[in-house]
C-alpha positions in Angstrom: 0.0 0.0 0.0 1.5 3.1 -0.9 -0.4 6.6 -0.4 0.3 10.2 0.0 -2.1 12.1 2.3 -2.1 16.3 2.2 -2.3 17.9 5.1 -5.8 19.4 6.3 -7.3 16.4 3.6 -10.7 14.5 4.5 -10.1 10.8 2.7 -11.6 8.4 2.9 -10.5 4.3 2.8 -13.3 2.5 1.5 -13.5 -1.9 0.5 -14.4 -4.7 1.4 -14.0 -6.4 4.7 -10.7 -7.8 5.2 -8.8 -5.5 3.0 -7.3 -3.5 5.4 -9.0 -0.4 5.9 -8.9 -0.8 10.0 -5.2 -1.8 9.4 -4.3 0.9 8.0 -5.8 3.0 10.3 -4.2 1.4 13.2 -0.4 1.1 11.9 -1.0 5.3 11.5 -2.0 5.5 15.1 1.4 3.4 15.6 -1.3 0.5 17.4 0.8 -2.2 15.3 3.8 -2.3 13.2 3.4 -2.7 9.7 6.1 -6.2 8.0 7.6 -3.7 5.7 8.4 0.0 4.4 7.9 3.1 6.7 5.3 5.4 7.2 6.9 9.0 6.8 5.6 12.4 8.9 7.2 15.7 7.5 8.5 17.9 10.0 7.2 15.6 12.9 9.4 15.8 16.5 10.8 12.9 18.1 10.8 11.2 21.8 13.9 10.7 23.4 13.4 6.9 21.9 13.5 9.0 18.1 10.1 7.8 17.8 7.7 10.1 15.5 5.7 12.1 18.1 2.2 12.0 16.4 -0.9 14.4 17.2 -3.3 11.5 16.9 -6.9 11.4 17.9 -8.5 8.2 17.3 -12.6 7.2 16.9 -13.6 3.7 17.1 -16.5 1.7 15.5 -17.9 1.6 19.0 -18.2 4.6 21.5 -16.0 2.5 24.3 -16.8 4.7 27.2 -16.4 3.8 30.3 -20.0 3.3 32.2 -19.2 4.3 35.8 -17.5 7.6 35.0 -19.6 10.7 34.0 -19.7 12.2 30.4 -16.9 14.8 31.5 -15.1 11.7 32.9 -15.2 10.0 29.8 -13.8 13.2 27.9 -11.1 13.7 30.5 -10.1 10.6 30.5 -6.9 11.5 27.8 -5.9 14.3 30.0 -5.8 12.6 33.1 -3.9 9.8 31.4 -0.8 12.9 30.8 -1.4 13.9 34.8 -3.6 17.1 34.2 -5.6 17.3 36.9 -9.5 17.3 36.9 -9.3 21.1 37.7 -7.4 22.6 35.3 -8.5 20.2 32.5 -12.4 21.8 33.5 -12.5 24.4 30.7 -10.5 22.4 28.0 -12.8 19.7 28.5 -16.1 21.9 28.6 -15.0 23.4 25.2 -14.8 19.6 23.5 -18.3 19.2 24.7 -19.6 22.8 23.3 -17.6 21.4 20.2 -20.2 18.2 19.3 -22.9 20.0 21.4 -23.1 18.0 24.6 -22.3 20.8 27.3 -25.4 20.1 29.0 -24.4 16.4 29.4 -21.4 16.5 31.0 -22.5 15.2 34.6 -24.8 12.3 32.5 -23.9 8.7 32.7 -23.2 6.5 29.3 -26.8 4.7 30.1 -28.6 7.9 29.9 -27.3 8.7 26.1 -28.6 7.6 22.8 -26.3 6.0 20.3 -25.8 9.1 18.7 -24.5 11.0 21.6 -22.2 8.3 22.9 -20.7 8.5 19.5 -20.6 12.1 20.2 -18.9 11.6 23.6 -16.6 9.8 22.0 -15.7 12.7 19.2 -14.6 15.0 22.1 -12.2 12.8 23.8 -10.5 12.1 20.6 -10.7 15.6 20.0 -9.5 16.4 23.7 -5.9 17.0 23.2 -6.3 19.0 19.9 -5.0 16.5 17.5 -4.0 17.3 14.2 -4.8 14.0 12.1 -8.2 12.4 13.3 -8.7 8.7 12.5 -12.1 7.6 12.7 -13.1 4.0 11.5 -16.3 3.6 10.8 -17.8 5.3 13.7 -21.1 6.4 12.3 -22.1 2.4 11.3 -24.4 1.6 13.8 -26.5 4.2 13.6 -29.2 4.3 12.4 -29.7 6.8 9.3 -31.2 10.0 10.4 -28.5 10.4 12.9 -25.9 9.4 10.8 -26.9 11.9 8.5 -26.6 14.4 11.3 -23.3 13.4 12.7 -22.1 13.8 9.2 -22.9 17.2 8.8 -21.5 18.0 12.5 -18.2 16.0 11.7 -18.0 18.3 8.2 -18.6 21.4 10.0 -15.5 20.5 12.8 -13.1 19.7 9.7 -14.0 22.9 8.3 -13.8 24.8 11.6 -10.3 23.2 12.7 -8.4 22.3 9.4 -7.2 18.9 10.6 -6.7 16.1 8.0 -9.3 13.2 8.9 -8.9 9.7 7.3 -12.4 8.0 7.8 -13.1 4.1 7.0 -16.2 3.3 5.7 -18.1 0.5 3.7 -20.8 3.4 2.6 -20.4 4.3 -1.1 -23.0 7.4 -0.2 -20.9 8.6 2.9 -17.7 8.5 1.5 -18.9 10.3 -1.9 -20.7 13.0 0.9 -18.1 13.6 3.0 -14.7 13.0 0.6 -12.3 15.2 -0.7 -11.1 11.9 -2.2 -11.7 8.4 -2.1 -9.5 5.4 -2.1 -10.7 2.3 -3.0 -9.2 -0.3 -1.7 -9.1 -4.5 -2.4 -8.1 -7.7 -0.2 -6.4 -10.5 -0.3 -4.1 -8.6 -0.8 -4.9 -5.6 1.1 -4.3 -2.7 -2.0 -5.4 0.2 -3.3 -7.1 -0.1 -6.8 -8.5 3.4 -7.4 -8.4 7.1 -6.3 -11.3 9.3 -7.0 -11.8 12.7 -6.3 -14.7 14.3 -5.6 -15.0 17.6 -6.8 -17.1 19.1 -5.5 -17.3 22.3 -3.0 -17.9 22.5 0.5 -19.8 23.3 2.8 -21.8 20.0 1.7 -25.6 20.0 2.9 -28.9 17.7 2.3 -29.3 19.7 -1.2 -25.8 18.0 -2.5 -27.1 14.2 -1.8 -29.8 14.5 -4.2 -27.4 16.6 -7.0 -26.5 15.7 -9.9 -22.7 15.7 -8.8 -23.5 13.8 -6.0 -25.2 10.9 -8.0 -22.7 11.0 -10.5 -19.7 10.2 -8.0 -21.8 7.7 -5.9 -21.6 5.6 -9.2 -18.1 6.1 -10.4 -17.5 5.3 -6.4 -19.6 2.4 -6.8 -18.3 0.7 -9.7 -15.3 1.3 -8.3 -15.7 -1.0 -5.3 -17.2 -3.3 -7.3 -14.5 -3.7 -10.1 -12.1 -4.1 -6.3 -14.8 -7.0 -4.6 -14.4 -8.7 -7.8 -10.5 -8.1 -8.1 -10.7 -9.8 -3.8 -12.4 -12.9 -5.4 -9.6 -13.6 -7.7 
């Protein structure tokens, strides 16, 4: 797998299961080691170990919170890990939960949430420590459509607002098209990229672009596209 990412990009890695999307994701986020070649960071500082030093926030398929601890626990949770105490993490914390619209939640338990808002809660503790790259793999799949409409539209609106670069796996042909700057489709067995697509079209993206003209046109190209790569897996 070889593959250039810009900074400040929304991509997204799209295939299969068991191509490597999740993989991918996690040999970024240094969570495993890939068998061969390097991944390379420009301009990135090193620990004392000369190990890359990555601003990494990472969102999971599930919403992993912890149940006993409070919504603001759940959020602090990265601080407290680098021994910033509850006190002075208060505002910093407060602000991640203005940022996906839960400030009012803070003192509510995981039980008390919908699906939505645990995924939510689970945005603003990977966005706690102000990452640069967010990894998100497939965090939206669960849910059911309405609100996964929504939380795209939120998760647009943050990328715009903060300028980070966001690689997002999906399986969705109609999410990646809506929330791309480009698309990589990927094949397994093995794990490769087969195609690139760019979607041009502008942002801010709203309900009016998913039944365009532009929109339909790149959900098929994107759809043959994983097609041709399911195919190109059953080889």
């Amino acid at each position: 797998m070889s593959l250039d990412i810009a900074e400040g990009e929304f991509l997204s890695l799209l295939g299969p299961s068991g191509c490597g999307k999740s993989t991918a994701l996690r040999i970024i986020a240094g969570l495993g080691e890939p068998t061969s070649g390097a991944i390379d960071w420009p301009a990135a500082t090193h620990d004392a170990a000369g190990r890359p030093q990555r601003e990494i926030g990472f969102v999971f398929q599930e919403a992993t919170l912890m149940p006993w601890a409070t919504v603001f626990g759940n959020v602090f949770l990265p601080l407290r890990l680098k021994g910033i105490s509850r006190a002075a993490a208060r505002p910093t914390v407060l602000e991640a939960l203005s940022m996906v619209g839960l400030e009012k939640f803070a003192d509510s338990y995981p039980r008390e949430l919908s699906g939505g808002m645990k995924m939510r809660v689970s945005i603003a503790r990977a966005l706690i420590t102000k990452p640069k790259l967010l990894l998100m793999d497939e965090p939206f799949a669960a849910l059911d459509e309405i609100t996964r409409f929504k939380l795209n539209n939120d998760l647009l609106h943050l990328w715009e607002t903060f300028s980070w670069t966001v690689i997002f796996v999906t399986h969705s042909v109609f999410e990646s098209v809506y929330l791309s700057e480009r698309i990589v489709v990927m094949a397994a067995r093995p794990g490769r990229v087969v195609e690139e697509i760019k979607v041009d079209a502008p942002y801010p993206r709203d309900d009016a672009f998913r039944t365009s003209a532009v929109y339909n046109e790149n959900c098929r190209r994107t759809s043959a596209a994983l097609h041709d790569a399911m195919e190109a897996s059953e080889r």
